[in-house]
C-alpha positions as CSV (number, residue, x, y, z in Angstrom):
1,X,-95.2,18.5,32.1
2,X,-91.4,18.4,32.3
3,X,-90.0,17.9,35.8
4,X,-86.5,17.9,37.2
5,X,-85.2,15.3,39.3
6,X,-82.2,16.7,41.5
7,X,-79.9,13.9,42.8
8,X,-79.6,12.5,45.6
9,X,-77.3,13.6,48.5
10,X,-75.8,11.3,50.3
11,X,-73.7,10.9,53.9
12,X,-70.2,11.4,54.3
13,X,-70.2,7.3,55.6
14,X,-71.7,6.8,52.2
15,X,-68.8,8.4,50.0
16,X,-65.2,7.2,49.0
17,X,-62.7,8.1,51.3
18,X,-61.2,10.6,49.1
19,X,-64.4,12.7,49.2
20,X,-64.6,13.6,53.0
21,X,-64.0,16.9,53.8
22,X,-63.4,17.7,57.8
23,X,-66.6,18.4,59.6
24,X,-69.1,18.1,56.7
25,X,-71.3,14.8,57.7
26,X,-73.8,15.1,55.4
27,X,-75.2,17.0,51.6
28,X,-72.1,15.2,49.6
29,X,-73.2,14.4,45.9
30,X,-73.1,10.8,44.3
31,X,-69.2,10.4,44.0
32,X,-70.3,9.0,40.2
33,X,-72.1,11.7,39.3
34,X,-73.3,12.7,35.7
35,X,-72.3,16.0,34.2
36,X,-75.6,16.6,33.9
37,X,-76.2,16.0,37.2
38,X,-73.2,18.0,38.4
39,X,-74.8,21.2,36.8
40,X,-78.2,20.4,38.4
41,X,-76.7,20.1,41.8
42,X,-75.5,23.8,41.6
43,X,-79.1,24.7,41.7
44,X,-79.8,22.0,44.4
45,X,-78.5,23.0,48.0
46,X,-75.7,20.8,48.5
47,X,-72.6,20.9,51.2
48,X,-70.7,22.4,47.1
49,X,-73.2,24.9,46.5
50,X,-72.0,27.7,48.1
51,X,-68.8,27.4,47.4
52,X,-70.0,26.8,43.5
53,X,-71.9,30.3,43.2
54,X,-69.3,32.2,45.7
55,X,-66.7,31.8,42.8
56,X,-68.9,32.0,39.8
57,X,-70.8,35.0,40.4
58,X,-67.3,37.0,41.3
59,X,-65.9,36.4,37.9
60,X,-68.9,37.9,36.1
61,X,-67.9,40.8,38.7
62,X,-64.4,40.7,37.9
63,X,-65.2,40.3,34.2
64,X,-67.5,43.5,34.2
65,X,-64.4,45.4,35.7
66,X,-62.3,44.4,33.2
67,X,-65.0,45.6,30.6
68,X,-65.2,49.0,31.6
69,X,-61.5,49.5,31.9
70,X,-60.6,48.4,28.6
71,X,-62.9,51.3,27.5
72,X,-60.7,54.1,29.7
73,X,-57.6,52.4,29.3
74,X,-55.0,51.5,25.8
75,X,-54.6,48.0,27.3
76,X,-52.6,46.9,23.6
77,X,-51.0,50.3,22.5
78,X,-49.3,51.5,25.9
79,X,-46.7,49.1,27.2
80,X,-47.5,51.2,31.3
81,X,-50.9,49.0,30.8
82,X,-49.4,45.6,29.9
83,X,-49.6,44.4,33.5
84,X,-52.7,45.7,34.3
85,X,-54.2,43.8,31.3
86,X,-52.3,40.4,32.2
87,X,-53.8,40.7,36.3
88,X,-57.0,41.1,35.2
89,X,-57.4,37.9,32.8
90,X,-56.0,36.2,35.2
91,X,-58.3,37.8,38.3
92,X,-61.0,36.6,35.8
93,X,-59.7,33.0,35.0
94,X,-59.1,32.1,38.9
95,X,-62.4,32.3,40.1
96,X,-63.9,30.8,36.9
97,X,-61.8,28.0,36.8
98,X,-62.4,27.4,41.4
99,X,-66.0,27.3,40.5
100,X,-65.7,24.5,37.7
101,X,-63.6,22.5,39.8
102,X,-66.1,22.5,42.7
103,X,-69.4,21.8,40.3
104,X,-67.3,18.8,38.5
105,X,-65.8,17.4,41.1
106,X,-68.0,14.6,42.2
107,X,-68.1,12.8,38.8
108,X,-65.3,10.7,39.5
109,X,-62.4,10.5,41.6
110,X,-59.9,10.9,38.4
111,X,-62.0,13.5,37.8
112,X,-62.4,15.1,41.4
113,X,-58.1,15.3,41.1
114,X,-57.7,16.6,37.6
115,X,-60.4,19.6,38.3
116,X,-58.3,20.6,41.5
117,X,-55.4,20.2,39.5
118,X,-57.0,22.9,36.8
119,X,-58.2,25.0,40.2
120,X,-54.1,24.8,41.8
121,X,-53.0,25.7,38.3
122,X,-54.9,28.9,37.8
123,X,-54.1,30.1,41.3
124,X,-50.2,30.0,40.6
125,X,-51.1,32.2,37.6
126,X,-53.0,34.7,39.5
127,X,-49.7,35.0,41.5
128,X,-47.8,35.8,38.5
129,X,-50.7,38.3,37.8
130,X,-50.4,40.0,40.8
131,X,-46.2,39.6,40.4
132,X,-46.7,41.9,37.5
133,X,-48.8,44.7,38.8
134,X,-46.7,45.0,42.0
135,X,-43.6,45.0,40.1
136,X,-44.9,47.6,37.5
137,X,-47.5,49.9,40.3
138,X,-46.6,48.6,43.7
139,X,-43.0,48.7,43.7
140,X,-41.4,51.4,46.6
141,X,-40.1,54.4,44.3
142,X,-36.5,53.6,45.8
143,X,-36.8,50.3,44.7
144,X,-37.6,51.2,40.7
145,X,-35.2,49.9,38.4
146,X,-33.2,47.8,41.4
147,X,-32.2,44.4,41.5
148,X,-34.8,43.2,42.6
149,X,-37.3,44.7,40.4
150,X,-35.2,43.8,37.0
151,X,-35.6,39.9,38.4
152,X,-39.5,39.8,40.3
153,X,-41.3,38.9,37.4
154,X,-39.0,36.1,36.1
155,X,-38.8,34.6,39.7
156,X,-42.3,35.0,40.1
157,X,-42.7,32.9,37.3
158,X,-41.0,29.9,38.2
159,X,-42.7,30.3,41.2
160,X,-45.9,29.1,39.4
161,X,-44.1,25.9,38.8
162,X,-43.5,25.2,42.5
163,X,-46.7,26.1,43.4
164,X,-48.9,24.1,40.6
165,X,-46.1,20.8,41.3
166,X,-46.2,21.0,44.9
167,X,-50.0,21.6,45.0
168,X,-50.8,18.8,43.0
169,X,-48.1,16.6,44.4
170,X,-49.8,17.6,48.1
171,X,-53.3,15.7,46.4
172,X,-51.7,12.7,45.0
173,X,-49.1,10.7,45.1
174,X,-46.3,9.1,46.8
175,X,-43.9,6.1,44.4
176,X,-42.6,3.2,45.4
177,X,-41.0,1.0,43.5
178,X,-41.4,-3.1,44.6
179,X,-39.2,-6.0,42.9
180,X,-38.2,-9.1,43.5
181,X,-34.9,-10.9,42.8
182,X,-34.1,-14.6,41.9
183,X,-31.4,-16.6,43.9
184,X,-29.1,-19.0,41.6
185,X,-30.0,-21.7,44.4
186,X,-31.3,-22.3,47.4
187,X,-28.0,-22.1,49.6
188,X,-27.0,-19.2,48.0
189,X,-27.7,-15.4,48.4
190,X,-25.7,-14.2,45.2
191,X,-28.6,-13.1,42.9
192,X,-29.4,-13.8,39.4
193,X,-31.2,-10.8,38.9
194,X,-34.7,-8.6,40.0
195,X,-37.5,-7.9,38.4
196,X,-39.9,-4.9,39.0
197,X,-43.1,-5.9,40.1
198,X,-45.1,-3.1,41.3
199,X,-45.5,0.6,41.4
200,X,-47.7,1.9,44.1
201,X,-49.7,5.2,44.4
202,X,-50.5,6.6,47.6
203,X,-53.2,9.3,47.7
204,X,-51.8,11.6,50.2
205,X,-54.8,13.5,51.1
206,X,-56.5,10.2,52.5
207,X,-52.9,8.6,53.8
208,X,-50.9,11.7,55.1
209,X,-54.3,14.2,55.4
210,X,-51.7,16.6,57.4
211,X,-49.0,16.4,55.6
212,X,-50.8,17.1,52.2
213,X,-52.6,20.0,53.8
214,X,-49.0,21.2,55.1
215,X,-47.7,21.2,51.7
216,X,-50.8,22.7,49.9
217,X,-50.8,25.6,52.1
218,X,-46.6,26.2,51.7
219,X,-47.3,25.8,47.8
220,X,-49.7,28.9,48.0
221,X,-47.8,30.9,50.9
222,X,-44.7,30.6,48.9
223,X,-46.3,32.7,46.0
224,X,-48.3,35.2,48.3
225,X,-45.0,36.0,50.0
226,X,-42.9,36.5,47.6
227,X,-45.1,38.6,45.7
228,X,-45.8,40.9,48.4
229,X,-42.0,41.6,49.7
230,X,-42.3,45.3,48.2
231,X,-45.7,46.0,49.5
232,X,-44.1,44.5,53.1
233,X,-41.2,47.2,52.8
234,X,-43.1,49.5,51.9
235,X,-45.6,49.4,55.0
236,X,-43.3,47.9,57.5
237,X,-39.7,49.2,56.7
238,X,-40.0,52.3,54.5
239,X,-40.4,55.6,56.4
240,X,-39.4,59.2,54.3
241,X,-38.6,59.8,50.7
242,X,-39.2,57.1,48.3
243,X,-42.0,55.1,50.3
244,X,-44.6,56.3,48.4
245,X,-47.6,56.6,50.9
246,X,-50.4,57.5,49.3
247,X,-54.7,57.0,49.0
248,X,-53.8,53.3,47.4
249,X,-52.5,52.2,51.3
250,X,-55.3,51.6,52.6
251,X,-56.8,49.6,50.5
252,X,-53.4,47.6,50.5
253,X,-53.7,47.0,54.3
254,X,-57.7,45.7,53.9
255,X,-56.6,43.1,51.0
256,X,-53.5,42.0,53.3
257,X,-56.2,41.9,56.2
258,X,-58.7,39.0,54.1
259,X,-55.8,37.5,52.7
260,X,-54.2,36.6,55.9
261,X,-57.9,35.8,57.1
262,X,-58.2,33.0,54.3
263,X,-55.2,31.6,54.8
264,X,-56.1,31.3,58.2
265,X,-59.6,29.8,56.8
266,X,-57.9,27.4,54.6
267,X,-55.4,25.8,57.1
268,X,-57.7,25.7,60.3
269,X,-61.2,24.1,58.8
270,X,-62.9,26.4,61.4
271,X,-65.7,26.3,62.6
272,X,-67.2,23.0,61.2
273,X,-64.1,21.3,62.9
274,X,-65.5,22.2,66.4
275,X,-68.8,21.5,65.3
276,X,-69.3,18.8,62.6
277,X,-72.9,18.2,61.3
278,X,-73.5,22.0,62.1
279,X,-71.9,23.4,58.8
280,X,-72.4,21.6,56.4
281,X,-74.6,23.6,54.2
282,X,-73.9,27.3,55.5
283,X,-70.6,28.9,57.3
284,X,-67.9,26.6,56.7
285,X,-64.4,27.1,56.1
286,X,-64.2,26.9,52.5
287,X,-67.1,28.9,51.8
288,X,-65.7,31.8,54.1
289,X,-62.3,31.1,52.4
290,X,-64.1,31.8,48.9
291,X,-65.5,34.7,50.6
292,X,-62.5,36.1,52.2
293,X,-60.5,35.6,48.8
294,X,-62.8,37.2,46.3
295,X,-62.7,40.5,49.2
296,X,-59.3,40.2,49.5
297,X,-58.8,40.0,45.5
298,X,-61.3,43.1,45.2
299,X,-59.5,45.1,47.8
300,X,-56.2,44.3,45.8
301,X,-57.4,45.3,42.3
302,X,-58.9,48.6,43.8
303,X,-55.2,48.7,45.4
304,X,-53.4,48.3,42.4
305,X,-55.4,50.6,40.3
306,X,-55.0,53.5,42.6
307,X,-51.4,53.1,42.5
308,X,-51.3,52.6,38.6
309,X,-53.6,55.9,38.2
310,X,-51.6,58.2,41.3
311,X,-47.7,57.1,39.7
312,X,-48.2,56.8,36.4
313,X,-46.5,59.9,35.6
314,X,-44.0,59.1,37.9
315,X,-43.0,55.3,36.9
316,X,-43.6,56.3,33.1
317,X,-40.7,58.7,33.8
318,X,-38.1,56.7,35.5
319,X,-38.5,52.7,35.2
320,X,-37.8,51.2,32.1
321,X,-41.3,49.6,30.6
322,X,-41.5,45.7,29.4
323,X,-41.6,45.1,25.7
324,X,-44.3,43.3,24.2
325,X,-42.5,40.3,23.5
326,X,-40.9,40.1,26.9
327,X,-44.5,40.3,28.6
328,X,-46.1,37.6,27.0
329,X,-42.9,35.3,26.8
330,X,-43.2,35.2,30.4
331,X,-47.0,34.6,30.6
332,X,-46.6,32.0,28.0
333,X,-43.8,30.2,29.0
334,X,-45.6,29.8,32.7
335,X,-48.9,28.8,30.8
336,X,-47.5,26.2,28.8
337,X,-45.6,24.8,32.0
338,X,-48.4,24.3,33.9
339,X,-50.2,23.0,31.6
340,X,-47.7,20.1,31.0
341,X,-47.2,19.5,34.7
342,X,-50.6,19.0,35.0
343,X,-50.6,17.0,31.9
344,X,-48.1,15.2,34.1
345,X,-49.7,14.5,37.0
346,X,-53.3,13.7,35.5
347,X,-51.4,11.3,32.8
348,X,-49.6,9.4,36.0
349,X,-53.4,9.6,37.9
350,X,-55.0,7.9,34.8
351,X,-52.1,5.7,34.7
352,X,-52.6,4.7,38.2
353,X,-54.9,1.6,39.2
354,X,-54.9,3.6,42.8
355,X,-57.8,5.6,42.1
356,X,-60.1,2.6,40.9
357,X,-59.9,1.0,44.1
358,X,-60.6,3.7,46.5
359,X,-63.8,4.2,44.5
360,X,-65.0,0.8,43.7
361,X,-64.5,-0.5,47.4
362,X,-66.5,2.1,49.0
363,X,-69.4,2.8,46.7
364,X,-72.8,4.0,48.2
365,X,-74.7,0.9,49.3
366,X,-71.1,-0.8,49.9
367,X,-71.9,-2.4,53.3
368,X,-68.0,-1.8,54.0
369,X,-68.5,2.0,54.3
370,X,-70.0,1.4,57.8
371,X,-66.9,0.8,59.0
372,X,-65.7,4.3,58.9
């Protein structure tokens, strides 16, 4: 009879430094894990698993909204639907790509840094997603057509570069350069010359925990709040003609709600950090932040779709709709430069002897990890 052998979990004083995760003690997976094994673990209940099947089965949901709309709707023939179609690859890809990075992660740490590198990269493009809907649905009617509109989606762009850089930077690494210079003789401090010696790598989420998780969150609150300055205005600032309050509000104010509620999740590690050992499994802050972002991203599409449907006659008739080419210049110019600063940042990783030695000198069995 064929049987299954699920790996073994281990304790957090059993794993690399680079694995711990505030106020989880215990359910971590080997930090050398197989692929193999990393796809048997998500059916193994593991401190990952949650947070593994929170993402994945939201972008089968996600997917199957996409499906039906691209029956109702001309997503290739009407330029008014270019946006829409652009958000909802990308609503699609983020989740997807979260849920990779969180079932791969333990097979190495070059590997637990490159899959959150994919996972940062594929959030800044969901920004740019949502930059496009707001700028073509969302957009106050007084605003149409103004300066700022003509220049949100470019800005929103390179946005995606700050946030993808300054992400990844926030994981990895700091440089230092070392050298040493030759003196022409002992009684003399005129130099012949240096040589470079070393380059050193420090891992700033096991050095400088708080400042990496300082820049992480800016690199993802820089995007959010920049793409939501016209649906700000619009609630907060914009009273009489031209503020376009309609059915969609609502649902505007319940995404803003679980969107400042997993921000809020992310940054505080509540509750597990008042509790650790309690959470470990159930209820901690990353699975309530997967949670509270896949509401939050519901809430948003349903948001955006109301607005599409209730002004299309409107913004058809008075802003001036993207060309093709335009549209996906933009989306491809921001995927190709993520993908080569990522390319950057896993090629300096690889490059790096840094990551090596974290692992190797606190393996599982390693009598040195009982000093932590």
């Amino acid at each position: 009879m064929l049987t299954i052998k699920l790996p073994q979990l281990l304790s957090v004083h059993q794993m690399p430094r680079v694995f711990w995760e505030d106020g989880i003690l215990s359910g971590y997976r080997h930090p050398k894990s197989s692929a193999l094994d990393c796809l048997l673990s998500s059916f193994q209940m593991t401190n990952e698993t949650v947070n593994i099947w929170t993402h994945f089965l939201p972008t089968w949901y996600f997917l199957w909204r996409f499906l039906l709309l691209s029956y109702t709707l001309d997503f290739f023939g009407q330029s008014y639907n270019w946006p829409l179609l652009v958000y909802m690859m990308l609503i699609c890809l983020y989740p997807f790509t979260s849920s990779f990075a969180h079932t791969f992660s333990s097979m190495s740490a070059h590997a637990r840094h490159i899959c959150y590198f994919l996972d940062y990269g594929a959030l800044s493009l969901y920004s740019l997603g949502c930059a496009f809907t707001y700028g073509a649905y969302v957009l106050p009617d007084r605003w149409v057509n103004g300066p700022l509109h003509r220049v949100f989606v470019p800005v929103a762009a390179f946005n995606t570069f700050i946030c993808t850089g300054l992400s990844c930077y926030s994981r990895y690494v700091e440089v230092s350069v070392m050298s040493q210079c030759v003196l022409t003789s002992p009684h003399s401090y005129a130099k012949s010359g240096c040589s470079y010696l070393f380059v050193t790598y420090r891992f700033l989420e096991v050095e400088r925990p708080h400042l990496s998780k300082f820049l992480r969150t800016v690199a993802f609150v820089h995007p959010f709040v920049f793409d939501n300055i016209p649906l700000f205005f619009r609630l907060l600032l914009c009273f009489g003609d031209g503020c376009t309050w309609n059915e969609a509000v609502p649902l505007h104010l319940y995404h803003l709600f679980f969107a400042l509620l997993t921000g809020f999740l992310f940054a505080s590690h509540l509750p597990e950090r008042l509790a650790p050992g309690r959470f470990d499994y159930f209820g901690h802050s990353h699975q309530l932040f997967h949670v509270c972002a896949v509401l939050g991203t519901h809430f948003q599409m349903e948001a955006v779709l109301c607005d599409r449907s209730s002004r299309e006659a409107w913004l058809t008739l008075h802003s001036q709709p993207d060309s093709l080419s335009s549209t996906l210049g933009v989306v491809a110019t921001s995927v190709i430069g993520n993908i080569i600063l990522i390319c950057f940042f896993t090629a300096t990783l690889l490059w790096s002897p840094r990551a090596n030695s974290i692992l190797q000198s606190h393996v599982p069995g390693d009598p040195k990890c009982k000093d932590h």
